[in-house]
C-alpha atoms as a printed R data frame, in Angstrom:
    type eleno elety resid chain resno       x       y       z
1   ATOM     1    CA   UNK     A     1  19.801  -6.488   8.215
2   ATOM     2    CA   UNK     A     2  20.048  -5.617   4.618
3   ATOM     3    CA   UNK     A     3  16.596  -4.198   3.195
4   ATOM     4    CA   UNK     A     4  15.225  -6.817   0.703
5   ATOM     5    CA   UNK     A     5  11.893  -6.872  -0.782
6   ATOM     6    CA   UNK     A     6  10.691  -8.846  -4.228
7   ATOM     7    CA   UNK     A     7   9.003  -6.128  -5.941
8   ATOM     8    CA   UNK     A     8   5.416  -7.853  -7.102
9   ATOM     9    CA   UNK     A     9   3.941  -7.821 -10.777
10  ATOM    10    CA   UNK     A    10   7.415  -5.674 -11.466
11  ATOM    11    CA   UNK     A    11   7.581  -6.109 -15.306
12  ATOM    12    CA   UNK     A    12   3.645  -6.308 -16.041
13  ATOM    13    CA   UNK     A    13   3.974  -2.832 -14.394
14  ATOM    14    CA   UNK     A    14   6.817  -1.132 -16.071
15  ATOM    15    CA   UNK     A    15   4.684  -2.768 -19.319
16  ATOM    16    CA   UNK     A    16   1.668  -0.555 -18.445
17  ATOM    17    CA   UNK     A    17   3.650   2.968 -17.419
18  ATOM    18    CA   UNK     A    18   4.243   2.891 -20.929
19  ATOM    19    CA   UNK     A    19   7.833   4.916 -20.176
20  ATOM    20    CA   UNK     A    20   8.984   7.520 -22.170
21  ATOM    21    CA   UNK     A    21  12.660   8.204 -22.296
22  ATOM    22    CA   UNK     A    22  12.078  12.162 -21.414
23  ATOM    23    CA   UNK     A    23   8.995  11.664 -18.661
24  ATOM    24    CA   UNK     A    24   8.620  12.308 -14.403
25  ATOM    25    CA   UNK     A    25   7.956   9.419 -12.898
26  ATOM    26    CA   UNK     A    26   6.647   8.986  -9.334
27  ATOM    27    CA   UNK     A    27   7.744   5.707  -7.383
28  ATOM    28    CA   UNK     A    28   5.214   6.675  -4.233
29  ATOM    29    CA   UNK     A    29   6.169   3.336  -2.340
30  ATOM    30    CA   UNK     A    30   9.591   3.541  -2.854
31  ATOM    31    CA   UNK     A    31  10.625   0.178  -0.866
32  ATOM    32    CA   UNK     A    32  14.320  -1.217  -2.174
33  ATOM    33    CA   UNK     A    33  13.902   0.153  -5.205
34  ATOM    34    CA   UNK     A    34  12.597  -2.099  -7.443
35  ATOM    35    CA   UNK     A    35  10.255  -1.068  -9.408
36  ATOM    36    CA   UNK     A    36  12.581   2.561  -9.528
37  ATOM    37    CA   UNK     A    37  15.291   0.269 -11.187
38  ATOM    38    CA   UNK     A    38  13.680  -0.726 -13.533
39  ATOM    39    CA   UNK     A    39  12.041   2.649 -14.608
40  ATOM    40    CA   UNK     A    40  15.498   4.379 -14.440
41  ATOM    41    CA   UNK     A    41  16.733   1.757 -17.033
42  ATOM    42    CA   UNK     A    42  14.590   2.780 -19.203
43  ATOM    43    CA   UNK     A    43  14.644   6.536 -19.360
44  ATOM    44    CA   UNK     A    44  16.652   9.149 -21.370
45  ATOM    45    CA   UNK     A    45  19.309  11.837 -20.123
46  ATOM    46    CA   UNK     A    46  15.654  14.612 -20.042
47  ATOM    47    CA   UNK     A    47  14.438  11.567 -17.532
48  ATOM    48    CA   UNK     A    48  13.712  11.884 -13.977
49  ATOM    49    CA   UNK     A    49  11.996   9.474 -11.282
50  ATOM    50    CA   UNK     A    50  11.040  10.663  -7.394
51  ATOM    51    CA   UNK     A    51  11.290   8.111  -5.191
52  ATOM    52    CA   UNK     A    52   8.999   8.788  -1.851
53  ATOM    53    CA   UNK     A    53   8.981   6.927   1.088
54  ATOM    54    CA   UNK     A    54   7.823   6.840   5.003
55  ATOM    55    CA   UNK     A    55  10.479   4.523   6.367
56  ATOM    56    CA   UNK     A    56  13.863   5.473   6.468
57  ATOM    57    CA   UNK     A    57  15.263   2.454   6.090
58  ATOM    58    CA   UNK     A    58  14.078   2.092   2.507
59  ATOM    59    CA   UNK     A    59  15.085   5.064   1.434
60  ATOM    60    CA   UNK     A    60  18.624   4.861   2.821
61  ATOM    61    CA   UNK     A    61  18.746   1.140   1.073
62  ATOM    62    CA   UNK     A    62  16.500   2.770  -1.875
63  ATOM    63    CA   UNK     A    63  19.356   5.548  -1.807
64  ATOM    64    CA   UNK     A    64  22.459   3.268  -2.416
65  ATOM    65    CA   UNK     A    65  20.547   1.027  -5.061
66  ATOM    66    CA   UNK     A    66  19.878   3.472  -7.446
67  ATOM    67    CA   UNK     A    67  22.949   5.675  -6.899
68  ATOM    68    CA   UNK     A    68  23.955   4.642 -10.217
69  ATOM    69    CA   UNK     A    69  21.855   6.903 -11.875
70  ATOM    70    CA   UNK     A    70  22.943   9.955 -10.044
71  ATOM    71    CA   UNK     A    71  21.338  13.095 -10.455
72  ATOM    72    CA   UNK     A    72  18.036  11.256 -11.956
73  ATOM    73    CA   UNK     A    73  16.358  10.264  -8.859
74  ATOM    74    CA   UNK     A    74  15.503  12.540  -6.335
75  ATOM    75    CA   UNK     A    75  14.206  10.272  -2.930
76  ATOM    76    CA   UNK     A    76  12.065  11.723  -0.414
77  ATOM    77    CA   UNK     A    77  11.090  11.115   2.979
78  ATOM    78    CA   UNK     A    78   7.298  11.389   3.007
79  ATOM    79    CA   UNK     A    79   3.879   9.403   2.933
80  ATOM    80    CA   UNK     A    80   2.373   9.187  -0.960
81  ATOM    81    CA   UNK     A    81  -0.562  11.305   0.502
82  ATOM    82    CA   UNK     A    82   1.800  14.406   0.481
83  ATOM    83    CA   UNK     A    83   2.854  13.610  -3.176
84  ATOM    84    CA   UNK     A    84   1.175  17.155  -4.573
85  ATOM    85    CA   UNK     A    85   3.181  18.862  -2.091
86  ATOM    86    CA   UNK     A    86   6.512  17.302  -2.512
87  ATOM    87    CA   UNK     A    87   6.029  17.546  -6.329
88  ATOM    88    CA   UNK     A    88   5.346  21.547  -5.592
89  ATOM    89    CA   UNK     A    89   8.079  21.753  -3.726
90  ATOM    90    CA   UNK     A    90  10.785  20.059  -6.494
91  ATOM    91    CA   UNK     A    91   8.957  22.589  -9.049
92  ATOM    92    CA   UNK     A    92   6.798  19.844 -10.418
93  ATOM    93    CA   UNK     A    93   3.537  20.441 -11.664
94  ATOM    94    CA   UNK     A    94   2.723  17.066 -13.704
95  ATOM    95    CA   UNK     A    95   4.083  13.970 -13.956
96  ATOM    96    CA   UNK     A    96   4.253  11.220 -17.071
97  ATOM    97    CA   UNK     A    97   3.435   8.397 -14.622
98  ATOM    98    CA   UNK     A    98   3.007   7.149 -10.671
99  ATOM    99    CA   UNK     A    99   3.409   3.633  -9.783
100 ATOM   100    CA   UNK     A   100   2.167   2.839  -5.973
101 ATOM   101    CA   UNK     A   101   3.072  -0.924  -4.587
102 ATOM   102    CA   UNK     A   102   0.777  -0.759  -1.125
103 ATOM   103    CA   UNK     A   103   1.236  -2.852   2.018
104 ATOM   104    CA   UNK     A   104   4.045  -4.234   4.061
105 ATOM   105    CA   UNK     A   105   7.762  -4.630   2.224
106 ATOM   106    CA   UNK     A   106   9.177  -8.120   3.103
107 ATOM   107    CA   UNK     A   107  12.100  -6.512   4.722
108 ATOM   108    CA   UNK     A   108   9.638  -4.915   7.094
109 ATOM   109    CA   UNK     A   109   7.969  -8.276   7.757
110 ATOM   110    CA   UNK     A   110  11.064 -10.082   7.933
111 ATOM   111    CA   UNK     A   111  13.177  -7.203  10.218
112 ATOM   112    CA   UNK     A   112  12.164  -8.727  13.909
113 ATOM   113    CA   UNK     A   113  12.563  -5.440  15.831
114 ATOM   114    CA   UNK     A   114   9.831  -3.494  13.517
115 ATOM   115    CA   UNK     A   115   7.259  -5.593  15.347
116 ATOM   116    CA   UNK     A   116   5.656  -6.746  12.178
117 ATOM   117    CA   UNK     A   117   6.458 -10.536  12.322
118 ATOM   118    CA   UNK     A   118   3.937 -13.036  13.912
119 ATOM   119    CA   UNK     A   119   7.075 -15.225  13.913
120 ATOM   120    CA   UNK     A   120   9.007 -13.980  16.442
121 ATOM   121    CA   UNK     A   121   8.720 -12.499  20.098
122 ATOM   122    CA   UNK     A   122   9.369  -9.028  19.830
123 ATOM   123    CA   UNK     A   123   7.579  -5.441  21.016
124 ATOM   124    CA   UNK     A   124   4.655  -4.693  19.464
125 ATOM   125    CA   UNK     A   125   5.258  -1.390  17.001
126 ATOM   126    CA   UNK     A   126   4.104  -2.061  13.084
127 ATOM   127    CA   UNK     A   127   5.249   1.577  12.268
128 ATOM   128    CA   UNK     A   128   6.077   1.957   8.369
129 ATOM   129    CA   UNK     A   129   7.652   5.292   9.776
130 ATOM   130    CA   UNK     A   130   8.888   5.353  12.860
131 ATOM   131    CA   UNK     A   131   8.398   9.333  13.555
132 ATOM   132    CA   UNK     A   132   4.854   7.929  14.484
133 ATOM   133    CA   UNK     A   133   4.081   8.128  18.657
134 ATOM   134    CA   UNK     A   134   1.642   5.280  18.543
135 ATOM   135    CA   UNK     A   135   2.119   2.286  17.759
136 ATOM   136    CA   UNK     A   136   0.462  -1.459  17.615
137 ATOM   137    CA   UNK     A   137   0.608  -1.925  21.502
138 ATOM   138    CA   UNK     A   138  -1.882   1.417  22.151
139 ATOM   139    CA   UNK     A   139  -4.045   0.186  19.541
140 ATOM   140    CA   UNK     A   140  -4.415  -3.585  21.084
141 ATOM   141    CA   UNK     A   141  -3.952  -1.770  24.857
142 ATOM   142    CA   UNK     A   142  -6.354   0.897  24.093
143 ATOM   143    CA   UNK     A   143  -8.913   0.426  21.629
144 ATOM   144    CA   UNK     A   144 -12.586  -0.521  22.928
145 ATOM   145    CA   UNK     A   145 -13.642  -3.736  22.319
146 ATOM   146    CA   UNK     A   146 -16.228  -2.891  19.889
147 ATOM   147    CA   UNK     A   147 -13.440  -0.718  18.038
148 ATOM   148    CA   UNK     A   148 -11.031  -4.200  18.187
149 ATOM   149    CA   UNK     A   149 -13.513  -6.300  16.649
150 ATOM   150    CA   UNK     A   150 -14.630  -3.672  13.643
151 ATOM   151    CA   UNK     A   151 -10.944  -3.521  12.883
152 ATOM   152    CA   UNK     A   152  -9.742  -7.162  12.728
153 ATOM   153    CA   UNK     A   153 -13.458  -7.739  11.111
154 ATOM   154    CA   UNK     A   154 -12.964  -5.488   8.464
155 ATOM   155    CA   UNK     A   155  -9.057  -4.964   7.615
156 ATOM   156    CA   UNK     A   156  -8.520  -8.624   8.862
157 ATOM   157    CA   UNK     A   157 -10.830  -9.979   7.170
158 ATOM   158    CA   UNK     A   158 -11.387 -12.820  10.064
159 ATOM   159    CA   UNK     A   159 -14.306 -14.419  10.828
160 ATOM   160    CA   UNK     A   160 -12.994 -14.629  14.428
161 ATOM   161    CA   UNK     A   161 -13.412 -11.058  15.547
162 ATOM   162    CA   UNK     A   162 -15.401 -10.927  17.731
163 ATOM   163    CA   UNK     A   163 -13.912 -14.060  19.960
164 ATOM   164    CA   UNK     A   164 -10.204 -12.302  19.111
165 ATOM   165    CA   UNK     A   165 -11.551  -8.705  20.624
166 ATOM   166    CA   UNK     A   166 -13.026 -10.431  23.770
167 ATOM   167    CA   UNK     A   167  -9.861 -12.152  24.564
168 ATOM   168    CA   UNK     A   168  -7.603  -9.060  24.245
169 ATOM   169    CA   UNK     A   169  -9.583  -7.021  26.275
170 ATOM   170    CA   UNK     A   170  -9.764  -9.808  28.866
171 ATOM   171    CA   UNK     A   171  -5.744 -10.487  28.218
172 ATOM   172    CA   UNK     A   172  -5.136  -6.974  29.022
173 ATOM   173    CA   UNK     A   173  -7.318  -6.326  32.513
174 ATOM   174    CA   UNK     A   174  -4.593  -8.913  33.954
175 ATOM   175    CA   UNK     A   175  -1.761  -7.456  32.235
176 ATOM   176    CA   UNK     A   176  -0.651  -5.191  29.535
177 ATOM   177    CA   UNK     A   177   0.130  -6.483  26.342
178 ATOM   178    CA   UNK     A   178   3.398  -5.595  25.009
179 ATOM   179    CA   UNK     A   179   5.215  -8.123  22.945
180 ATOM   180    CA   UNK     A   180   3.834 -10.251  19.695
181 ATOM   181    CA   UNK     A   181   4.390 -13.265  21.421
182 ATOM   182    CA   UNK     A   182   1.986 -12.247  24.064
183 ATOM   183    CA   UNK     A   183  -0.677 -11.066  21.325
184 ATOM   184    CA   UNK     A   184  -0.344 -14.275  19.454
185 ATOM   185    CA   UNK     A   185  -0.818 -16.520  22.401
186 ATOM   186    CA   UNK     A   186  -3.772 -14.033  22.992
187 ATOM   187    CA   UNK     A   187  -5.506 -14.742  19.255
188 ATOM   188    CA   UNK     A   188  -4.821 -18.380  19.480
189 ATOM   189    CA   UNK     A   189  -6.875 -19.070  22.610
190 ATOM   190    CA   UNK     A   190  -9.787 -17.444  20.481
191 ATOM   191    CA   UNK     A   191  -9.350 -19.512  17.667
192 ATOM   192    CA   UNK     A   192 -10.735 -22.717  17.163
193 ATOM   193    CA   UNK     A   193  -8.049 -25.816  17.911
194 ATOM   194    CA   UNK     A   194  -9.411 -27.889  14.383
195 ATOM   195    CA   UNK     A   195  -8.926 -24.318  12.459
196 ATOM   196    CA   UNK     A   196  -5.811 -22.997  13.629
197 ATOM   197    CA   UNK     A   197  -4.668 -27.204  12.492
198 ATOM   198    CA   UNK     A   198  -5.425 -26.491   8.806
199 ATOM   199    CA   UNK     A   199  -5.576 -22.627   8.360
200 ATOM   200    CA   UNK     A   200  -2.515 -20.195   7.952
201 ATOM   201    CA   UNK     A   201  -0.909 -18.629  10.754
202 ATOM   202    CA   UNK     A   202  -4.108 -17.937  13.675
203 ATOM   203    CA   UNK     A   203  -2.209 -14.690  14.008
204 ATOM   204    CA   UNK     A   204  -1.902 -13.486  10.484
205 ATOM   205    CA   UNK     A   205  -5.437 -11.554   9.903
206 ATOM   206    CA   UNK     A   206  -5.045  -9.674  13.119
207 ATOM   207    CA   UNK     A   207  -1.702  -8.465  12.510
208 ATOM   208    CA   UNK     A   208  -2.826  -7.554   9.379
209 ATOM   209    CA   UNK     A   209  -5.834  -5.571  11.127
210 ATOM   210    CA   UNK     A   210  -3.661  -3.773  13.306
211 ATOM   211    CA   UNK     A   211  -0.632  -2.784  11.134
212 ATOM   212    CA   UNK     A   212  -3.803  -1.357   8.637
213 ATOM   213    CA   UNK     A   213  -5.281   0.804  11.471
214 ATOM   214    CA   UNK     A   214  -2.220   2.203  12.652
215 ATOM   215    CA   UNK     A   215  -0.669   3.241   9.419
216 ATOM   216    CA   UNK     A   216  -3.837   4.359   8.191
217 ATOM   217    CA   UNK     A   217  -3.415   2.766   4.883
218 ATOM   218    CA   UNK     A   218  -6.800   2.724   3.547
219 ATOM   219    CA   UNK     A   219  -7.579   6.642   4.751
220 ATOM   220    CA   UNK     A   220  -4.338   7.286   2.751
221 ATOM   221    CA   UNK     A   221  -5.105   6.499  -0.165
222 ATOM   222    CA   UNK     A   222  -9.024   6.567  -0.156
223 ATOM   223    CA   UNK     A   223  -7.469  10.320   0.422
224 ATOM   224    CA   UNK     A   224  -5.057  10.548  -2.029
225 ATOM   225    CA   UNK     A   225  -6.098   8.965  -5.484
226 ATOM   226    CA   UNK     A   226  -7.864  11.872  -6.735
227 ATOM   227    CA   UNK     A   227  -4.803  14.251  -6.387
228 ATOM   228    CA   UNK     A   228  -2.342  11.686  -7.759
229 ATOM   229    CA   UNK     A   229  -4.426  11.163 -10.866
230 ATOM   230    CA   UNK     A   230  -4.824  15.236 -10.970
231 ATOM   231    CA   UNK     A   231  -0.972  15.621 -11.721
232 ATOM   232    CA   UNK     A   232  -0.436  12.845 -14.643
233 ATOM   233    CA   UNK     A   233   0.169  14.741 -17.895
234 ATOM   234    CA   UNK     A   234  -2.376  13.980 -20.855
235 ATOM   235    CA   UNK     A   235  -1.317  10.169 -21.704
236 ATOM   236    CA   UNK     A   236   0.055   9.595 -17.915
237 ATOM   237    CA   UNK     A   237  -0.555   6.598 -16.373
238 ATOM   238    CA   UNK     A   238  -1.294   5.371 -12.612
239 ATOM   239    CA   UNK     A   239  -0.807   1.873 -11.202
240 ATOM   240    CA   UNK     A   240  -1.519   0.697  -8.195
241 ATOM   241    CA   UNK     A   241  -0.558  -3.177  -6.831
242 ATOM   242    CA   UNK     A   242  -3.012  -3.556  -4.009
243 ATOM   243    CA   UNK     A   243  -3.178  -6.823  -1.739
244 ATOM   244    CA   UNK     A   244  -6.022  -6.665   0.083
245 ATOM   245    CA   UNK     A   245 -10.003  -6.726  -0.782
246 ATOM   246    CA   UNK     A   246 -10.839  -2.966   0.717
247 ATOM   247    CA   UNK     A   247  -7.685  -1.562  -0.956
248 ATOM   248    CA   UNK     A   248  -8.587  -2.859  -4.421
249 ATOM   249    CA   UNK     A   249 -11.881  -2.081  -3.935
250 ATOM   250    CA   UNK     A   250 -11.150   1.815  -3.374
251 ATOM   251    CA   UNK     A   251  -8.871   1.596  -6.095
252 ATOM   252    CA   UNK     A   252 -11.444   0.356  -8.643
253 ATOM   253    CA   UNK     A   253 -13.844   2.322  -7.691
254 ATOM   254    CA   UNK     A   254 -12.110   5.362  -7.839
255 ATOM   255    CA   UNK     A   255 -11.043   4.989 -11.655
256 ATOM   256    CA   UNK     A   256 -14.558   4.259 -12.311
257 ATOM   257    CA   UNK     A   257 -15.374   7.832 -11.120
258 ATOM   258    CA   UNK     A   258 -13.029   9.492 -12.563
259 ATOM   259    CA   UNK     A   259 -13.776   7.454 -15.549
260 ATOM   260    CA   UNK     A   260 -17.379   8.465 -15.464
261 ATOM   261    CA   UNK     A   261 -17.862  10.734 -12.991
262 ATOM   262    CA   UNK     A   262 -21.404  12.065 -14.148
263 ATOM   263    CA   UNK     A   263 -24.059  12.013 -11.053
264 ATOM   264    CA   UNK     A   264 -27.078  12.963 -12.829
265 ATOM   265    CA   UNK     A   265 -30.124  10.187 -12.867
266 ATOM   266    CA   UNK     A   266 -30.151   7.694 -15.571
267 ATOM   267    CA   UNK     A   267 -33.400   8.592 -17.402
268 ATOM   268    CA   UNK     A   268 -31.752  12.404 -18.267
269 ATOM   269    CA   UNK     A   269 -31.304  12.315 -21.752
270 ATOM   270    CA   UNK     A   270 -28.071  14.918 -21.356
271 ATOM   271    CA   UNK     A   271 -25.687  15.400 -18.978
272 ATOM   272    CA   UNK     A   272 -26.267  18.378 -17.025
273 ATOM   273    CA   UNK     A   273 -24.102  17.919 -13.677
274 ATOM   274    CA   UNK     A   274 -20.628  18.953 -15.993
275 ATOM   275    CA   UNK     A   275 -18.540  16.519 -13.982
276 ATOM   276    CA   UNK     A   276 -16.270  15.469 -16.795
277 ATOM   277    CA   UNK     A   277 -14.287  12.132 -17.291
278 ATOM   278    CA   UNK     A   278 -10.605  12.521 -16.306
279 ATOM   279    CA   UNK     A   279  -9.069   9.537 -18.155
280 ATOM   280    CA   UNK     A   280  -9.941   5.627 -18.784
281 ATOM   281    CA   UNK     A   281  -9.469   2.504 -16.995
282 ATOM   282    CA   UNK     A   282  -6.956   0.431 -19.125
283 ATOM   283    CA   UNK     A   283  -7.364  -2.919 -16.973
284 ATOM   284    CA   UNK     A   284 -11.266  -4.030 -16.858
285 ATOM   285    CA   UNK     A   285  -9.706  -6.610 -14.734
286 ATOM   286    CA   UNK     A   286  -7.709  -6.564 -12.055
287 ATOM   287    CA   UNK     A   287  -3.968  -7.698 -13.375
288 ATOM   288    CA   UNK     A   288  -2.497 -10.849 -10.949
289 ATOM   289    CA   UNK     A   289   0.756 -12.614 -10.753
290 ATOM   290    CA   UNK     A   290   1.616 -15.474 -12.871
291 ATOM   291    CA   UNK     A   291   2.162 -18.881 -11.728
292 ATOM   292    CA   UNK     A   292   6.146 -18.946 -12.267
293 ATOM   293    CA   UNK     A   293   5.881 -15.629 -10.219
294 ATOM   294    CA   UNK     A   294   3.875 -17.360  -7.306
295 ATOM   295    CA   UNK     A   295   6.106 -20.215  -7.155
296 ATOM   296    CA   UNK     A   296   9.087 -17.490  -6.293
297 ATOM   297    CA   UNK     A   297   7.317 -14.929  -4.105
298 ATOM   298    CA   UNK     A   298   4.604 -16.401  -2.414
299 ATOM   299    CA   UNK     A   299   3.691 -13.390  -1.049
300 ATOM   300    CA   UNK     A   300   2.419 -12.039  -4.266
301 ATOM   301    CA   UNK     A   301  -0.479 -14.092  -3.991
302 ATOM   302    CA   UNK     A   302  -3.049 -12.068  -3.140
303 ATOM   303    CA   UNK     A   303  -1.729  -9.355  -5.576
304 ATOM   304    CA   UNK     A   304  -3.710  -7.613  -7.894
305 ATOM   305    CA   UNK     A   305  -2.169  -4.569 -10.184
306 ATOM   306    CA   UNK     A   306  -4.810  -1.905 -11.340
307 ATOM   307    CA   UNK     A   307  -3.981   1.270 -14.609
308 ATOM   308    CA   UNK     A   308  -5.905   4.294 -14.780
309 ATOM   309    CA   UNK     A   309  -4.303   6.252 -18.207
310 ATOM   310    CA   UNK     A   310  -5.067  10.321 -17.743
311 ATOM   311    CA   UNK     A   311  -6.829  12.312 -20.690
312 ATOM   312    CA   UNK     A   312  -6.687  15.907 -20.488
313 ATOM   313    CA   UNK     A   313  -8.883  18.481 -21.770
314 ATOM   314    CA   UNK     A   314  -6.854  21.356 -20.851
C-alpha cells in the first residue's frame, strides 16, 4: 500500500517557520513528507532539513518523495524525543526551526495490518515503530482494570470507561483478545444501543486510548519540549499540530513556561528565582483548520497548530 497522509494546517505552518533560505530545519514527524516538501522548496543551496521518524515505512516513502532534493535532507530513523542526540550526532548544535505534526498518519490508520483501523478485522498491534515488543493486545490482555479505565478515561476521552474496562476484563477471562474485531464487539456491548445510533464509531475513543498508551505519546513529548526549544537558534521557531485535548494542553503550557518561567510569589516586587524567559508565544490562540480544509481532510478536525519563536540571550 502506498504511504499517503494529508499533511494538516500544511501552509499556515510553513507561514509561521518563517524559512530562511540558509537555515536547519527539523521535520520530527516526518510522515510522507509533507510538510518536508514544502520546507525544501523553499530553502537555498546553504539549506538543510532532517527528517526523523519511528516507522519505517514513512521514512522509506518519506525517502523517495523528497529524493529530489538530494543531499539536503538527511532522514532518520528515531522517535522526536532523541532529536538532541541525533542532531549531536549529524554535528548539529542549533537549528533555525522544528515543525512536529503528532498522532496517527492516515496511511497508518488506513494500512489494515498495522492494527490501527476500527474498520477492519485484523491483530491488534498500533505500533508507530514496529521494533516495539508490546503491542495493543498486552495492553487490552494485560492491563488491570482500574489501569483500562484511567486510560480510555483520560486519552479516550470517553465517558464510557468504566463500562468499556469491565467488559474487557470480563471478555478476556473467557478468551484472549487478539484481533480488533474482537475488541470492537467487546466496546460495543458497553456502549449504550441509542448512543452508539447517533455517535461516531463506539470504538473510536478506545482505540484512541490504547494506541496513546502504547506509543507513549504524551510522555514523549511532555519529555521532550524543553530540549527541542533548547536547540532553536535566536529567531527559531517551534510548531507543533496537536489533535487531542492533553496534547495541546502540554503544549500550551509548556510555552507559557518557557515564556515566563519565573516561580517566585506574586507580591515580590523583583524577581529573585533567575529563571529567565526563553522565547515568546507567537499564537495566543491555538491556530485550526479552515473550512475549505475540513471539507477535504476531515480528519483535521480536531487540529489545532501551536508557535513558540526562541530568543536568546547568549
Amino acid at each position: 500500500m502506498e504511504f499517503k497522509h494529508k499533511s494538516v494546517l500544511l501552509f499556515e505552518t510553513i507561514d509561521n517557520l518563517n524559512i530562511k533560505p540558509d537555515g536547519i530545519y527539523v521535520d520530527g514527524t516526518l510522515g510522507g513528507g509533507g510538510h518536508s516538501f514544502q520546507i525544501l522548496k523553499r530553502l537555498g543551496d546553504g539549506g538543510r532539513l532532517i527528517g526523523i521518524d519511528q516507522d519505517e515505512d514513512a521514512l522509506k516513502a518519506a525517502g523517495e518523495r523528497l529524493a529530489i532534493f538530494e543531499d539536503k535532507v538527511t532522514t532518520v530513523r528515531s522517535n522526536y524525543c532523541h532529536m538532541k542526540q541525533v542532531l549531536h550526532d549529524l554535528g548539529i548544535e542549533r537549528v533555525s526551526g522544528i515543525v512536529l505534526d503528532l498522532g496517527v498518519s492516515s496511511y497508518q490508520l488506513d494500512e489494515p495490518e498495522r492494527g490501527f483501523t476500527y474498520r477492519e478485522d485484523v491483530p491488534l498491534d498500533m505500533r508507530m515503530d514496529r521494533r516495539n515488543p508490546k503491542t495493543a493486545k498486552n495492553i487490552v490482555n494485560e492491563y488491570s482494570e482500574m489501569e483500562l479505565f484511567r486510560i480510555i478515561r483520560d486519552y479516550g476521552e470517553d465517558k464510557f470507561a468504566k463500562n468499556i474496562a469491565k467488559h474487557i476484563v470480563a471478555a478476556r477471562e473467557r478468551k484472549e483478545i487478539e484481533t480488533t474485531g474482537e475488541l470492537i464487539e467487546i466496546i460495543k456491548a458497553a456502549i449504550p444501543a441509542k448512543v452508539r445510533a447517533n455517535g461516531g464509531h463506539p470504538a473510536k475513543k478506545t482505540f484512541q486510548a490504547i494506541r496513546i498508551e502504547l506509543n507513549a505519546e504524551l510522555e514523549v513529548l511532555q519529555n521532550s519540549l524543553d530540549d527541542m526549544i533548547d536547540l532553536l537558534e535566536d529567531g527559531g521557531r517551534i510548531c507543533i499540530i496537536t489533535f487531542h485535548s492533553l496534547e495541546d494542553r502540554i503544549v500550551k503550557t509548556i510555552f507559557k513556561t518557557n515564556e515566563n518561567p519565573c516561580t517566585c510569589p506574586s507580591h515580590f516586587p523583583v524577581c529573585v528565582c533567575g529563571k529567565k524567559p526563553k522565547g515568546k508565544v507567537i499564537t495566543r490562540k491555538p491556530i485550526v483548520p479552515s473550512d475549505e480544509e475540513l471539507e477535504y481532510n476531515s480528519r483535521a478536525k480536531s487540529s489545532k497548530l501551536r508557535v513558540f519563536e526562541r530568543i536568546r540571550e547568549d
